[in-house]
C-alpha positions as CSV (number, residue, x, y, z in Angstrom):
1,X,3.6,13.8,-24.2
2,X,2.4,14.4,-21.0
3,X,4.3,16.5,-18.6
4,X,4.8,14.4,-15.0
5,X,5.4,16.9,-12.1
6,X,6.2,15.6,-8.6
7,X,7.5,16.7,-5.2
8,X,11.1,15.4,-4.9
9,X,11.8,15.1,-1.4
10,X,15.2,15.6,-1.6
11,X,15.4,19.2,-3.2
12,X,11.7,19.9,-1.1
13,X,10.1,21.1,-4.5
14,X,8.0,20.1,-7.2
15,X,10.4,18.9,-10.3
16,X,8.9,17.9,-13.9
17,X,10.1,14.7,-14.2
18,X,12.7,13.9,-16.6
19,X,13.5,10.1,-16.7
20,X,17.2,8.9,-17.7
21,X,15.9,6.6,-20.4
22,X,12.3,7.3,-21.5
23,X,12.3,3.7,-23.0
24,X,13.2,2.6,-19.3
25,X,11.5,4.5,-16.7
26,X,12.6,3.0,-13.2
27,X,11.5,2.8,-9.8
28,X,12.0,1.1,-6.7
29,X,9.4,1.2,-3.4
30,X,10.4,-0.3,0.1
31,X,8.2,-3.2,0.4
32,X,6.9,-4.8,3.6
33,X,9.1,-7.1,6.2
34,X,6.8,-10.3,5.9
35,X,6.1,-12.1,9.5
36,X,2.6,-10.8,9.5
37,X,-0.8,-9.5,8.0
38,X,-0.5,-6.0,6.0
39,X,-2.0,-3.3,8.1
40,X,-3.5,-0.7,6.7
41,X,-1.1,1.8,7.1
42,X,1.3,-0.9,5.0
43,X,-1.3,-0.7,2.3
44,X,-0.9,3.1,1.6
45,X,2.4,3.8,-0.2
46,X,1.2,0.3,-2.5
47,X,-1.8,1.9,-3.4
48,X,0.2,5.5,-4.1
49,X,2.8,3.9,-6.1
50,X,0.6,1.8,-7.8
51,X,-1.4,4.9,-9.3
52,X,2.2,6.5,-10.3
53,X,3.3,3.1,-12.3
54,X,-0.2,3.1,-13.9
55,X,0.4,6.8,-14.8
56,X,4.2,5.9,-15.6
57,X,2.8,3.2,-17.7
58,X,0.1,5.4,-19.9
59,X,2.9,8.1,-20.2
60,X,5.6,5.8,-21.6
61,X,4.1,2.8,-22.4
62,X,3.3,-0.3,-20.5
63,X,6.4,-2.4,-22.0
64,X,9.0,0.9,-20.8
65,X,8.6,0.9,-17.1
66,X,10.5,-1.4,-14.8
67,X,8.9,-1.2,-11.4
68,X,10.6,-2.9,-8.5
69,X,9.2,-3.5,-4.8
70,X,11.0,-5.3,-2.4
71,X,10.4,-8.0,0.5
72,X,12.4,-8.0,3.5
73,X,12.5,-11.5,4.8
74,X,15.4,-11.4,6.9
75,X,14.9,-9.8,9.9
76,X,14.8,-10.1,13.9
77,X,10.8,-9.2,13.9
78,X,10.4,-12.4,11.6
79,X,13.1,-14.5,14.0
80,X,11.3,-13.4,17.0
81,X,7.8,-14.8,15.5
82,X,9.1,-18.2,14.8
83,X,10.9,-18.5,18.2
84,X,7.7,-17.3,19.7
85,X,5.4,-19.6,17.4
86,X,7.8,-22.7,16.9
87,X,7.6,-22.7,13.6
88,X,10.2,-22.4,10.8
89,X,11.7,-18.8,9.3
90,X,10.7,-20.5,5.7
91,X,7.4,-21.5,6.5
92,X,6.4,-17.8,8.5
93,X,7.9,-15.6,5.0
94,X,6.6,-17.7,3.0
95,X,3.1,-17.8,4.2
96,X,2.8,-13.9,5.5
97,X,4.5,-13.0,1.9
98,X,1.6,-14.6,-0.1
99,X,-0.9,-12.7,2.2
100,X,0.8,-9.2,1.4
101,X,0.4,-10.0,-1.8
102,X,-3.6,-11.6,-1.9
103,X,-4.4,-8.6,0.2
104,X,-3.1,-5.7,-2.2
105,X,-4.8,-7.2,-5.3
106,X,-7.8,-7.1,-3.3
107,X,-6.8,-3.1,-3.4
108,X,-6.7,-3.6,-6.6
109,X,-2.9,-3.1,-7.0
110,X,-0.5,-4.2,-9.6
111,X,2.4,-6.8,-9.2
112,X,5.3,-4.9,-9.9
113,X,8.1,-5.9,-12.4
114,X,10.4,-7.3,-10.0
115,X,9.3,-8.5,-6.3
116,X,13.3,-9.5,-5.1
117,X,13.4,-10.7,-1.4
118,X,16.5,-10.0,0.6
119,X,17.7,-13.7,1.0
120,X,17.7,-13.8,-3.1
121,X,20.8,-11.9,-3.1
122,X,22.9,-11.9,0.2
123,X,25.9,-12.4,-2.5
124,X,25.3,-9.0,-4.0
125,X,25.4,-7.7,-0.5
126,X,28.4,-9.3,0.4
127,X,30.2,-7.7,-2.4
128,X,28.8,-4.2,-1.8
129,X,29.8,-4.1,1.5
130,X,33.4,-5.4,0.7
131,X,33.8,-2.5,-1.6
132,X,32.6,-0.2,1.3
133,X,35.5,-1.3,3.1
134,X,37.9,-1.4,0.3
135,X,36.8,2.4,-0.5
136,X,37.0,3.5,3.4
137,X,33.3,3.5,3.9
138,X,32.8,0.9,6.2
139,X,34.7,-1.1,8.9
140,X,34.9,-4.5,10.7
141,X,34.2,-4.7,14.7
142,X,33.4,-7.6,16.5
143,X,32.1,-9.8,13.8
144,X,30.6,-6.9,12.7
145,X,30.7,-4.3,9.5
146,X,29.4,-0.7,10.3
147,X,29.4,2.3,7.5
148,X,31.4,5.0,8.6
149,X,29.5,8.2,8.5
150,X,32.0,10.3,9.2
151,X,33.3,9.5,5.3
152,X,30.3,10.3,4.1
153,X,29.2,13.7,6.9
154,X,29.2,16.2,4.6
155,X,26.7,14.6,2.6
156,X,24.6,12.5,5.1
157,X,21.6,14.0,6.2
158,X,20.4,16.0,2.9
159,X,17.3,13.8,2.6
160,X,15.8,14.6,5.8
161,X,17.2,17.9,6.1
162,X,19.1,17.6,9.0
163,X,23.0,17.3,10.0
164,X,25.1,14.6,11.8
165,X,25.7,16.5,15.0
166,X,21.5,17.0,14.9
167,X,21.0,13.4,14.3
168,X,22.8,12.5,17.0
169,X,21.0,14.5,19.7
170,X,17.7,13.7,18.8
171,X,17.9,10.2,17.6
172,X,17.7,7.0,19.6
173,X,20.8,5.2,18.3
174,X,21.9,1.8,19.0
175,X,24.9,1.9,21.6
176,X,27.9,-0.1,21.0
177,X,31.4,0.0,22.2
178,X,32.4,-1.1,18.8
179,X,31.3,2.0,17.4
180,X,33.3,4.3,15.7
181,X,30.8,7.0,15.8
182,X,27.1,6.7,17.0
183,X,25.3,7.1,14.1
184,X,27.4,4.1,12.1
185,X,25.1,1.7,11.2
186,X,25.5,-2.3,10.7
187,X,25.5,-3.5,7.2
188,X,26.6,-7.2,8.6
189,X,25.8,-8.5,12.1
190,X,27.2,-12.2,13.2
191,X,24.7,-14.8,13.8
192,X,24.6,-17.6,15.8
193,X,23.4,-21.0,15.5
194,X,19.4,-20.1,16.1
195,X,19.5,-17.5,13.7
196,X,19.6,-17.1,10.1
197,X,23.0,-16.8,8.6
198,X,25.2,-17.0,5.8
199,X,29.3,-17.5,5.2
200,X,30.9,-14.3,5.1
201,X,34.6,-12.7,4.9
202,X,33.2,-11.5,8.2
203,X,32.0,-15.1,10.1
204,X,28.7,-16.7,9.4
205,X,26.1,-13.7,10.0
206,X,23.0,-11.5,8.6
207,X,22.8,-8.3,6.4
208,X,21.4,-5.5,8.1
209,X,18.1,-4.0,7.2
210,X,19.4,-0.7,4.5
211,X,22.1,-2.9,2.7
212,X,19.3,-4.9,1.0
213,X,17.4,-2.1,-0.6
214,X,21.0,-0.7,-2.1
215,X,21.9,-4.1,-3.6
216,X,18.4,-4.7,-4.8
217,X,18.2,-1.4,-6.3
218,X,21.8,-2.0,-7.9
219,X,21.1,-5.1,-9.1
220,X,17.8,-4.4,-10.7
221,X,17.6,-0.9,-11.6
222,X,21.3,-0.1,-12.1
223,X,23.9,2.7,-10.7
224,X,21.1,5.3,-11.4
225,X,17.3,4.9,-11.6
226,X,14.5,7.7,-11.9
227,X,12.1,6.9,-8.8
228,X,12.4,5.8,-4.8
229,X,9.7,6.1,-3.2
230,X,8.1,4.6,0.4
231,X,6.7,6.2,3.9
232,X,7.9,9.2,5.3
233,X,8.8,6.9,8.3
234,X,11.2,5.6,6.1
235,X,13.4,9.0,5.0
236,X,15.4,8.1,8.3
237,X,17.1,6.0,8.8
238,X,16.5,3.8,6.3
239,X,16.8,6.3,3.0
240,X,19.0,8.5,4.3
241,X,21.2,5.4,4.7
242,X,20.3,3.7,1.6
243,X,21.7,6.9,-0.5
244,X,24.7,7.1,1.7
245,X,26.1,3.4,1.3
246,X,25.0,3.6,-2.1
247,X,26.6,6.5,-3.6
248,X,30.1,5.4,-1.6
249,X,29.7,1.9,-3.4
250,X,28.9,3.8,-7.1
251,X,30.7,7.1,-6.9
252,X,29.7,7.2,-10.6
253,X,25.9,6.8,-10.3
254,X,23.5,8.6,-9.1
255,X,21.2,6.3,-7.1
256,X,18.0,8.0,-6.9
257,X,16.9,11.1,-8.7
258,X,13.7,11.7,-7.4
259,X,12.5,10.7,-3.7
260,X,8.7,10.4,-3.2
261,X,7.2,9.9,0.4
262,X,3.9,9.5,1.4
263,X,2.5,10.7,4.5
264,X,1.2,8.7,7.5
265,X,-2.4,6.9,8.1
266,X,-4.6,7.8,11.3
267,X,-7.9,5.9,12.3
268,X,-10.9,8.4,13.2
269,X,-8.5,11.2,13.6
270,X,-6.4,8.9,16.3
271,X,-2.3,7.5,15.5
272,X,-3.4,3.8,14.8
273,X,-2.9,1.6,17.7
274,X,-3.1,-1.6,19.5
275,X,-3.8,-0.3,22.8
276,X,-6.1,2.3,21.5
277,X,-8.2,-0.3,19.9
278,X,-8.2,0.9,16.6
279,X,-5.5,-1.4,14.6
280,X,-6.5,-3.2,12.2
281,X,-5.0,-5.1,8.9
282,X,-6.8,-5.0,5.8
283,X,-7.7,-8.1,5.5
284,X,-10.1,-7.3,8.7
285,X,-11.4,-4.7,6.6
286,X,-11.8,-7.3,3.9
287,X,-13.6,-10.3,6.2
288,X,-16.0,-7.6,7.6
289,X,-17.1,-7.0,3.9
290,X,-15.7,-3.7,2.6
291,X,-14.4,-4.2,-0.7
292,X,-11.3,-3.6,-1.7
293,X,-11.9,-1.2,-3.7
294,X,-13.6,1.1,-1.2
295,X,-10.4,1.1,0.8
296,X,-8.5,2.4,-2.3
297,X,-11.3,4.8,-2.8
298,X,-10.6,6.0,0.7
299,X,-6.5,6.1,0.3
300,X,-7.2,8.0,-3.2
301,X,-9.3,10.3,-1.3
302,X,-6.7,12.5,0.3
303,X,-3.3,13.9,-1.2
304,X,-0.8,11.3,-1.1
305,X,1.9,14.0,0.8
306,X,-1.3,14.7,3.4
307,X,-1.9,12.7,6.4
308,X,-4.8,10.0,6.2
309,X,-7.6,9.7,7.9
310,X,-9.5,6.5,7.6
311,X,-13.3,6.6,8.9
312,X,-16.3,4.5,8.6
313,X,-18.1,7.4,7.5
314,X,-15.1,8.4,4.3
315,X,-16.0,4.5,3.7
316,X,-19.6,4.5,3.7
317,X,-19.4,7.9,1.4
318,X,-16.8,5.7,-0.9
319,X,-19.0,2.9,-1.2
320,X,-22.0,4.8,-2.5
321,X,-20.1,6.8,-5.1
322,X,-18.6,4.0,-6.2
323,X,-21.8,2.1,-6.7
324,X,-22.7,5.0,-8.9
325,X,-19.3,4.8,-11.3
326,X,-20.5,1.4,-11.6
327,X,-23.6,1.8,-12.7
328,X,-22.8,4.3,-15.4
329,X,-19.9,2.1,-15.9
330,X,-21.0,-1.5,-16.5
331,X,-20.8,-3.1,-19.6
332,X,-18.7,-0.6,-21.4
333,X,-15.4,-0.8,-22.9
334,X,-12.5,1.5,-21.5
335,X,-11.1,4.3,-24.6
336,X,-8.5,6.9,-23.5
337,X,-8.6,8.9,-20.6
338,X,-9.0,12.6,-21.6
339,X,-5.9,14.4,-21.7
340,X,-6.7,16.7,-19.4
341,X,-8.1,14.3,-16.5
342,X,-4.2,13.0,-17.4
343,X,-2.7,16.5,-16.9
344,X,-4.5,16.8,-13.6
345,X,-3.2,13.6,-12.4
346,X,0.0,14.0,-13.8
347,X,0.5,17.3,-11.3
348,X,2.0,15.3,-8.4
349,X,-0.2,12.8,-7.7
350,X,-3.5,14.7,-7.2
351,X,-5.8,11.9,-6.8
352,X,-8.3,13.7,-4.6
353,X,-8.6,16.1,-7.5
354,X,-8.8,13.3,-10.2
355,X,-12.1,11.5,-8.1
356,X,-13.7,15.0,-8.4
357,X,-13.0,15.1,-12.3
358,X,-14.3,11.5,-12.6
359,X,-18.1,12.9,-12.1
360,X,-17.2,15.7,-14.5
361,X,-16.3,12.8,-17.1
362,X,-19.1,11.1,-16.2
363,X,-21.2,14.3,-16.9
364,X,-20.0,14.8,-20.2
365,X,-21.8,11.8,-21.5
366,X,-18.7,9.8,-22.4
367,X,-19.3,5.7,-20.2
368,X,-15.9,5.1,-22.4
369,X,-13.9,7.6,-21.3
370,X,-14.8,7.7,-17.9
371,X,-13.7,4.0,-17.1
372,X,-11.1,4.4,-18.7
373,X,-9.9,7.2,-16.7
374,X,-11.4,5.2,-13.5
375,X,-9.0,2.5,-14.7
376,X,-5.9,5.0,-14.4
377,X,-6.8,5.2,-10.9
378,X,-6.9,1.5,-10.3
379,X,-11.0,1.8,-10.2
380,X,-13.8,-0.2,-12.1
381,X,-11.0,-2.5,-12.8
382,X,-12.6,-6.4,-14.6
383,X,-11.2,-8.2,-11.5
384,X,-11.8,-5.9,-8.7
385,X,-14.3,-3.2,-9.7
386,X,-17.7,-5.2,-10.3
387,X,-18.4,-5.6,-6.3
388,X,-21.8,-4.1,-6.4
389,X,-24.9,-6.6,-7.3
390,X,-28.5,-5.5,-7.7
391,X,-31.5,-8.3,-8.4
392,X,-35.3,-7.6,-8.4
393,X,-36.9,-10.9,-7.7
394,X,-40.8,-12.1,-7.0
395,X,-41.7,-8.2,-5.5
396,X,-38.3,-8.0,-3.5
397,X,-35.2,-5.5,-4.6
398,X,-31.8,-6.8,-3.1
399,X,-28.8,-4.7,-3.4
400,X,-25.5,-5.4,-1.7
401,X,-21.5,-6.6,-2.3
402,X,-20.3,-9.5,-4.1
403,X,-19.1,-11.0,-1.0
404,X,-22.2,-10.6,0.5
405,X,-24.6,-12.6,-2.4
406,X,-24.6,-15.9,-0.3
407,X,-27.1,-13.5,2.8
408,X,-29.4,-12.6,-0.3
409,X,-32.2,-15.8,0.3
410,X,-32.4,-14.9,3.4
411,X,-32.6,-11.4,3.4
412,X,-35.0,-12.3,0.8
413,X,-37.1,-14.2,3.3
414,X,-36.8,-12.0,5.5
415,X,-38.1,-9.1,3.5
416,X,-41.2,-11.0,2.4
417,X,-42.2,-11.5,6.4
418,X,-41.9,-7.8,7.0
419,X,-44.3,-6.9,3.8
420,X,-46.5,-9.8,5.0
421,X,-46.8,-8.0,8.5
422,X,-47.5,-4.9,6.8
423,X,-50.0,-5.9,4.7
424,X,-52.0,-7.5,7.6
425,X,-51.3,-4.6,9.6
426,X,-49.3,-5.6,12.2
427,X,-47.1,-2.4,12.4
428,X,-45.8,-2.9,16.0
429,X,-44.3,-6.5,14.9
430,X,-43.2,-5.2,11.5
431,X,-41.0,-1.9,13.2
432,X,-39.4,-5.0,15.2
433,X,-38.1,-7.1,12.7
434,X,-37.2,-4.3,10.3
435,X,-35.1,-2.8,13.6
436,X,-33.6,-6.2,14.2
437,X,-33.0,-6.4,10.2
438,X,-31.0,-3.2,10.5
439,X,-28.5,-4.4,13.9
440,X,-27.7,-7.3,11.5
441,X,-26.7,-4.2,8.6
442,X,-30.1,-4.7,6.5
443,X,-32.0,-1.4,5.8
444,X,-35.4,-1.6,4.3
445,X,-37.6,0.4,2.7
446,X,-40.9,-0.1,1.0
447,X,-41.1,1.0,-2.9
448,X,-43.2,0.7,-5.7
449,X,-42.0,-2.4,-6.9
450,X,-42.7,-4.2,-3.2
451,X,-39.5,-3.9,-0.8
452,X,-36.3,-2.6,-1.2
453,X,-33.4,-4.1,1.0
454,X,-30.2,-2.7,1.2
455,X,-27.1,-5.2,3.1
456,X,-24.8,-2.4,4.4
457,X,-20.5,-3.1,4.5
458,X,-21.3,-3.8,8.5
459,X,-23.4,-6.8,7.8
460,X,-23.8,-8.8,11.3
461,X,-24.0,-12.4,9.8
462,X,-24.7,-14.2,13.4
463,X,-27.9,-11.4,13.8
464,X,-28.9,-12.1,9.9
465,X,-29.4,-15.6,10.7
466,X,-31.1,-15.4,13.7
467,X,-33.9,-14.2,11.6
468,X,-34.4,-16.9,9.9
């Protein structure tokens, strides 16, 4: 079997991983609070944590994984966009949920096992935080329940590496009279009648944002599971939390074993940003035709523990070599990856690494074996992977994306015009159209079969058409 290694965050080393059960490998991920479109920073840790259930998966076997990914739809973000927008709490989660999830299969990502949203199980919370209380972890203020760090201080703070007395005079903590100590945070907060709220020992009122994870978790996974894993922007609060009202509710479990955290996502070398101008979701990514799988190809690109860069240039460069896999990849049946491209990936997460071995497999000789060990990487997948269309028709070569197919007459038409100028020698208005053909994201070239023209991700529809 193959030996996993990964970078536990907790003990700050790389661990071979040793699951509880191997017939039940488990892991939970922090999933996305739902009120609006995925941006692309959200889509990282889906598309890390996909790859480690797919490796999970061909380690264990598909049927002995449990993977579990949360949705937080009870929160003030999702109250303030329906008191902003008018429209109903329901309707907004309900909606912005089945985005998250159109938008990462377009990534080419997995549903996990178990997709539990907070609201599901307010009684499991309810009952975890009574037994914080009965056990001295947690007390009632003001309609409120707060953990008590102070029970838990000698403990709190291991994940992130950094003590109470620290915490406190470097964090931004919420201030509040009822507070027993600064860094207590709310498990239950009282709502009133324009917010969300359930019956409570406490008075009609809302969890707060860690407590769902823990009951999740606990309900799903058990007192102990193998994997937890999110963004680094999540170690604190929200882990360091999450282990520290969770190991006071199940003294006897261990919660977590191994903590995995990716890093964060910059655009052109820049903190993505509204105000900069360079924040954007994926599905903008998606309407202004890159695939899907380019993105992923760009995520998979750099080290999962390394910060991200996402450029147009790392996507133009993914979209070519990923039109290459395909072509030595279509119409050929997926074997086993090699044991070795396995090893490789198996050594944290080294998906950089893997892409370069994917040319080595494809070198080799072996179509078979190199989807398949595309496929472990979430690449060249039936749905997702087949993006790329080619057609030579009546002297004109048209290459482009799926999405892009509907363009292809008129490109077509185009194309024809420009060889029609050429052959009657009228260079000056043939340089014109074919530099108004590449503003709308058409390149073309002349070839020995009659014209070549190649619609680029930045297709300009609007300029396309005013060719006509």
């Amino acid at each position: 079997m193959t030996t996993i290694r990964l970078h536990n965050t907790r003990t700050r080393r790389k661990e071979v991983f040793e699951p509880l059960d191997k017939d039940n490998v488990r892991m939970y991920v922090c999933g996305p609070t739902v009120y609006d479109r995925a941006h692309l920073g959200n889509a990282r840790p889906v598309v890390v944590f996909d790859v480690l259930c797919r490796l999970l998966r061909h380690v264990y076997g598909a049927d002995h994984v449990t993977y579990v990914r949360n949705f937080t739809d009870v929160d003030d973000k999702i109250n303030a966009r329906a008191a902003e927008s008018g429209r109903a709490i329901g309707e907004i989660t309900a909606e912005t949920t089945q985005w998250f999830l159109d938008d990462m299969a377009e990534l080419g990502a997995l549903e996990p096992d178990h997709m539990p949203r907070a609201t599901q199980y307010i009684p499991q919370m309810v009952t975890m935080i009574e037994g914080l209380i009965v056990k001295g972890h947690a007390y009632e203020a003001e309609g409120h329940v707060l953990f008590a760090v102070d029970s838990w201080r000698e403990h709190y703070g291991k994940l992130s590496g950094r003590s109470v007395d620290d915490m406190i005079a470097g964090a931004r903590v919420e201030v509040a009279p009822y507070k027993r100590n600064p860094m207590d945070f709310v498990l239950w907060k009282p709502s009133g009648d324009d917010l969300p709220g359930w019956e409570s020992p406490w008075g009609r009122g809302r969890p707060g944002w860690h407590i769902e994870c823990s009951a999740m978790a606990h309900e799903l996974l058990g007192e102990s599971f193998d994997i937890h894993g999110g963004g680094n922007d999540l170690m604190f609060p929200h882990h360091e939390n999450e282990i520290a009202q969770s190991c006071c509710a199940h003294p006897e479990g261990l919660f977590a074993r191994y903590w995995l955290h990716n890093e964060m996502l910059q655009v052109e070398g820049k903190k993505m940003s509204k105000s900069l101008g360079n924040f954007f979701t994926v599905r903008d990514l998606l309407d202004q035709g890159v695939p899907g799988e380019v993105i992923r190809f760009v995520f998979l690109s750099t080290h999962y523990r390394k910060p991200m860069d996402w450029t147009a240039e790392k996507a133009r460069e993914a979209e070519q070599s990923l039109i290459e896999f395909q072509k030595i990849a279509r119409g050929h049946t997926p074997s086993s990856p090699p044991n070795w491209f396995v090893a490789l990936l198996a050594d944290d997460l080294n998906t950089s690494l893997a892409l370069t071995a994917l040319r080595d497999i494809a070198d080799e000789g072996d179509p078979a074996q190199f989807v398949a060990s595309a496929n472990l990487l979430g690449l060249l997948l039936p749905d997702t992977g087949y993006w790329w269309k080619e057609e030579l028709l009546d002297g004109v070569f048209v290459a482009g994306s799926q999405g892009q197919w509907d363009h292809v007459a008129t490109v077509r038409s185009v194309a024809k015009r420009w060889q029609e100028l050429r052959k009657e020698r009228h260079f000056s208005e043939a340089d014109k159209l074919r530099t108004e053909l590449s503003d709308a994201g058409v390149e073309l070239r002349a070839v020995a079969a009659g014209v070549s023209a190649y619609m680029s991700m930045s297709i300009d529809a609007s300029k396309l058409e005013a060719l006509k």
